[in-house]
C-alpha positions in Angstrom: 35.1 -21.4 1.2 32.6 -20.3 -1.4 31.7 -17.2 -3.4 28.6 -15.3 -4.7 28.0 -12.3 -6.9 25.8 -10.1 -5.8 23.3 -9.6 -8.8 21.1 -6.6 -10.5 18.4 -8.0 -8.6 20.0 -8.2 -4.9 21.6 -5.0 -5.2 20.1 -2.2 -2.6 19.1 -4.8 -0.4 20.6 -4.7 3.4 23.4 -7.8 3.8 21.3 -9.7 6.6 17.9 -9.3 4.7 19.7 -10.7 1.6 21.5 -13.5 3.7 17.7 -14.2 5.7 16.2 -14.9 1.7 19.0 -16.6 0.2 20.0 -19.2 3.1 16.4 -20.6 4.6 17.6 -23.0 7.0 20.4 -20.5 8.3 19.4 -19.5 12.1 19.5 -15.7 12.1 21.7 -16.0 15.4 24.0 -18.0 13.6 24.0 -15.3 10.6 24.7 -12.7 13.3 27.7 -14.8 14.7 29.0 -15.6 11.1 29.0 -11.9 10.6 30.6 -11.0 13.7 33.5 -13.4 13.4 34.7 -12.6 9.8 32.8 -15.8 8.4 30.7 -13.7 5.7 32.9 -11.1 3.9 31.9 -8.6 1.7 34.5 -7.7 -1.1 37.0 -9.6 1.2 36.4 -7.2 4.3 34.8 -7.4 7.5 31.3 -6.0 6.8 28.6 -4.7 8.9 24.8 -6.3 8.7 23.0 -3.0 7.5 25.6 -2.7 5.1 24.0 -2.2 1.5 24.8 -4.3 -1.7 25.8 -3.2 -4.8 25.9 -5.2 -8.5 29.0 -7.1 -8.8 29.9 -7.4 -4.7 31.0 -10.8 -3.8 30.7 -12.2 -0.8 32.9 -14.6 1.0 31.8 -17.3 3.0 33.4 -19.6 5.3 30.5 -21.4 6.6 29.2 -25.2 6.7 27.6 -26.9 3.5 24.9 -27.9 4.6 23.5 -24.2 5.0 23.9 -23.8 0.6 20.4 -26.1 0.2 20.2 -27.5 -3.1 17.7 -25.8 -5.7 15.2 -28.2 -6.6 14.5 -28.1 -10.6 10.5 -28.8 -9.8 8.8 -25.6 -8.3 5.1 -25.0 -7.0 4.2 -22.5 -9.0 4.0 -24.9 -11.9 1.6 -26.7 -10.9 -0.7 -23.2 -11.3 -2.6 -22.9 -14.8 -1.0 -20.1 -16.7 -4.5 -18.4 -17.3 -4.0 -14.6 -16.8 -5.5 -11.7 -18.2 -2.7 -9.3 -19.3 -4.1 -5.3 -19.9 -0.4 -4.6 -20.1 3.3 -5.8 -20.1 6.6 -4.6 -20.7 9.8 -5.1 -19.2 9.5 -4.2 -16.1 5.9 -4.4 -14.7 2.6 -6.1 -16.0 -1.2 -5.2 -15.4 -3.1 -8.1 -14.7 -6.9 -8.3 -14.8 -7.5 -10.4 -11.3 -10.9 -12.1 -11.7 -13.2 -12.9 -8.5 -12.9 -16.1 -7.0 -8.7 -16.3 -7.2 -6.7 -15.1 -4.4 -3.5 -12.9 -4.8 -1.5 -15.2 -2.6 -1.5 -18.9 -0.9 -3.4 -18.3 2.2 -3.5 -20.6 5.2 -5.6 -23.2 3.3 -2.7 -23.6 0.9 -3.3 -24.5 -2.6 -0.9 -24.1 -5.8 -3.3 -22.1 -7.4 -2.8 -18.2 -7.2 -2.3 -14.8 -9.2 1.8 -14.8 -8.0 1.6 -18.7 -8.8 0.1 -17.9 -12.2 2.5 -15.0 -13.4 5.7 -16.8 -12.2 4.8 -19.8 -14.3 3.9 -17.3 -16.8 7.1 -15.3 -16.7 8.9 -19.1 -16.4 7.6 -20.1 -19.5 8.6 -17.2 -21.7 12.2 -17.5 -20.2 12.0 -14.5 -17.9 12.2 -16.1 -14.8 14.0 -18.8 -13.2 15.1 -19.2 -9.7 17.6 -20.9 -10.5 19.0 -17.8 -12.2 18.1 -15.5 -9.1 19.6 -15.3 -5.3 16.8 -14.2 -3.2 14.7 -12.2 -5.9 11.2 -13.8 -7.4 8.7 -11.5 -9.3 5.9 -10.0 -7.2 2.4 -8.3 -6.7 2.7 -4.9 -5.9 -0.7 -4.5 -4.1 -3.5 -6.9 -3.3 -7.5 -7.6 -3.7 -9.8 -9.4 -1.8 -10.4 -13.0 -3.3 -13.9 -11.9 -4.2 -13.2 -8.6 -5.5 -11.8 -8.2 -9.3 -9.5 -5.6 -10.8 -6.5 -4.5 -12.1 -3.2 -6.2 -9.6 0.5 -4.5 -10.7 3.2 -7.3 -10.8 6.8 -6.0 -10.8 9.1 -8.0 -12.9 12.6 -6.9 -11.5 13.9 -6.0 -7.9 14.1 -2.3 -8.8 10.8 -1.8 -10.3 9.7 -3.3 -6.8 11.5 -1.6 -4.8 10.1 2.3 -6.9 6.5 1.0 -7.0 6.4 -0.1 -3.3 7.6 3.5 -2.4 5.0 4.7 -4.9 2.2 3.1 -3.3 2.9 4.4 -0.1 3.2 7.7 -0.6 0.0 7.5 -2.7 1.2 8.7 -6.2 -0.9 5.8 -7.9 -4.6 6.1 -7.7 -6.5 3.3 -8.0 -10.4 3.9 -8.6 -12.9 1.3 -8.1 -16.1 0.8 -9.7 -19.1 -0.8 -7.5 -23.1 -1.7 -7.6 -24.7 -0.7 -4.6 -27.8 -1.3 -3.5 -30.5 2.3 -3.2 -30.7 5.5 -4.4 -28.0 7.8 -3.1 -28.9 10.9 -2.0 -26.1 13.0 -2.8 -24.7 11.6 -6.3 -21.5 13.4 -5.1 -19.5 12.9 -1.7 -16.8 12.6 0.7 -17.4 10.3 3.4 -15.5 10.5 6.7 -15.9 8.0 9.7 -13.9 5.6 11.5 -13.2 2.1 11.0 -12.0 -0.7 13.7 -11.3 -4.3 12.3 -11.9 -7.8 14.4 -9.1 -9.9 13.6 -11.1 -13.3 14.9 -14.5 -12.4 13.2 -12.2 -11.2 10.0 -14.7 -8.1 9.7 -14.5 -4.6 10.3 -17.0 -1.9 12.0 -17.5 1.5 11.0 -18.6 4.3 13.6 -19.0 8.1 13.3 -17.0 9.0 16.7 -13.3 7.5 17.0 -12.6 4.0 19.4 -9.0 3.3 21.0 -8.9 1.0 18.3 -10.1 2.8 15.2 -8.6 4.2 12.7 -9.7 7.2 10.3 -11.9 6.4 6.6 -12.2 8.7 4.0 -14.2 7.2 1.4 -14.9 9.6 -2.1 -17.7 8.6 -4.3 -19.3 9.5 -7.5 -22.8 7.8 -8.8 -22.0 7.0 -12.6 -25.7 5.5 -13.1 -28.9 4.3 -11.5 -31.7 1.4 -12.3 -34.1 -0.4 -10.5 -32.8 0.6 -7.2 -29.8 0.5 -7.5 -26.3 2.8 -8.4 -23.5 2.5 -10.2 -20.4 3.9 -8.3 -17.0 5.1 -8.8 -14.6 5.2 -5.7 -11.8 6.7 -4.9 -9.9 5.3 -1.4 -8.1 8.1 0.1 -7.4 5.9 3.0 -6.8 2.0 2.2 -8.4 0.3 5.0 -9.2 -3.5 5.2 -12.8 -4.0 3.2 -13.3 0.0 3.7 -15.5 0.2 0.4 -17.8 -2.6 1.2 -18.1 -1.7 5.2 -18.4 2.1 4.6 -21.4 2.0 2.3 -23.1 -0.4 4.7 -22.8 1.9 7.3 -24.2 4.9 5.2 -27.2 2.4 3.6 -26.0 1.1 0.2 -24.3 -2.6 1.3 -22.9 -3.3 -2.3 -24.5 -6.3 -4.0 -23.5 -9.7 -3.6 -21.8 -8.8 -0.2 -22.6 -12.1 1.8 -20.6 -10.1 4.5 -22.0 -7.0 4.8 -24.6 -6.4 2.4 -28.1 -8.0 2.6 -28.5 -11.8 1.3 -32.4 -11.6 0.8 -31.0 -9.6 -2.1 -27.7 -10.8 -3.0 -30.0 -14.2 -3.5 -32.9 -12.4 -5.8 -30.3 -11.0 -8.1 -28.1 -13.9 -8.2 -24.6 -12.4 -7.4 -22.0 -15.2 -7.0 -19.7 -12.2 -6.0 -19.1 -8.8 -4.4 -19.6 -5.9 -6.6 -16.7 -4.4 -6.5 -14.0 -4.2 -9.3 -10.4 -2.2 -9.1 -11.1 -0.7 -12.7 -8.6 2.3 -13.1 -5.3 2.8 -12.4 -2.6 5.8 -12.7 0.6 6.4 -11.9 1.0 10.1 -10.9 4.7 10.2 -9.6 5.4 13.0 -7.9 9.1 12.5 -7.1 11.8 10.8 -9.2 10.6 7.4 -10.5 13.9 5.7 -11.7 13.6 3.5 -14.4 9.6 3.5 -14.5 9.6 7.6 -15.4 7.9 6.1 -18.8 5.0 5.4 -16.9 3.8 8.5 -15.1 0.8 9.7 -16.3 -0.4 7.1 -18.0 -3.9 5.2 -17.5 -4.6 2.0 -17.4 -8.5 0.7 -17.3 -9.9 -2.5 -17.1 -11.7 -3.8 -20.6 -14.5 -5.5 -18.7 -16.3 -5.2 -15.8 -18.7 -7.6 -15.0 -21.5 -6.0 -12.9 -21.6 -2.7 -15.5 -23.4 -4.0 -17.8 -26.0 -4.2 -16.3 -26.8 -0.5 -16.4 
């Protein structure tokens, strides 16, 4: 028989999504079965799988050894550089400054090297983190951007500032604006574009098209021109519906491919003006909750811009 205490950063979870993190090499089936047949108790009673934990449970279990793996003291994410640019910390959250060329995540070519990698060996460092210290809980990016795209990424710190800012994303109640150089003079310096995109898994590209496809889905792309030179504009965008490379594939479509788009802009020009990357940068970001917002109330209408964007200079 062993016991575990259910933890500040567990709590809220359902049992079998809690049971799925913290025992890896535990077949769900068996899980299921150790449930069923009073083998996993919560608080010393038969408990359900959907059941919900709270801070200071403990759960019994009467299972085989072999399923409590040992907790290695060496972890991946050290071998990441600590290199991060912080435009805001505190407790609970941090702003991070994502350059181009470093992805969010490992992706199928998997290297140590990645934003989450970076700000857990961060957070490791200063003593904030250790999974040692944690059952099935690891600080984590709220949203994502492209490899070649730059911007501000939120990383939540604790399991309940996750858990709000996850909700808070998807209900929309933080905006994100982006700032981009595209190429051409825009007719209207003002606009909301409307059209419909449908993405290719195998050529990892999407098409845009005016009239909807049994695939599609619906774009709404808001723009603003901030400034114009030598043929090109300097934009400020605001996603009202987050679709996979939306930005970059919308103002194809209309004309204006952004520069240094090797996907959908044009590389005649990308190569003249000697873009190793997209233009494209996530630059603002506000939290406007619009229902409660726990412990992360301190934050609602505040904004948060990144100090540098590479591309704006330029005008």
């Amino acid at each position: 028989m062993r016991t575990l205490e259910i933890g500040k950063n567990d709590a809220g979870q359902r049992l079998d999504k809690f049971l799925t993190k913290k025992f890896k090499n535990l077949p769900k089936s068996l899980m299921y079965k150790y449930i069923r047949k009073k083998c996993i108790k919560l608080n010393g009673n038969k408990c359900d799988i959907d059941v919900r934990l709270n801070a200071g449970d403990i759960l019994t279990f009467y299972i085989k050894d072999e399923f409590f793996e040992h907790t290695e003291d060496k972890y991946d994410f050290l071998k990441a550089p600590v290199k991060i640019d912080i435009i805001y910390e505190d407790d609970n959250i941090m702003l991070l400054n994502k350059k181009p060329g470093l992805i969010v995540h490992p992706d199928e070519n998997y290297h140590f090297d990645s934003l989450i990698a970076r700000v857990q060996h961060y957070l490791y460092d200063k003593g904030e983190y250790d999974p040692k210290d944690e059952q099935s809980f690891a600080p984590a990016l709220v949203n994502r951007i492209d490899r070649n795209t730059g911007g501000i990424v939120i990383a939540a710190k604790t399991a309940e500032a996750l858990r709000i800012l996850n909700q808070k994303l998807k209900d929309r109640e933080i905006e994100k604006l982006y700032l981009c150089m595209a190429v051409g003079i825009f007719k209207k310096k003002e606009d909301l574009l409307t059209a419909y995109l449908e993405k290719n898994e195998k050529q990892n590209r999407v098409y845009i098209s005016e009239k909807p496809t049994q695939d599609s889905k619906i774009i709404k792309t808001k723009y603003r021109v901030l400034a114009e030179k030598d043929n090109f504009s300097l934009v400020e965008v605001d996603l009202l519906t987050g679709r996979t490379h939306q930005i970059r594939a919308h103002f194809a479509y209309i004309g204006h491919p952004l520069l240094g788009d090797g996907k959908y802009g044009k590389n005649e020009i990308n190569r003249k003006m000697g873009f190793k990357w997209q233009a494209l940068y996530s630059y603002k970001l506000t939290f406007k909750f619009m229902t409660d917002s726990g412990v992360l109330e301190y934050l609602n209408g505040r904004t948060f811009t990144a100090p540098e964007v590479w591309f704006e200079k330029i005008f």
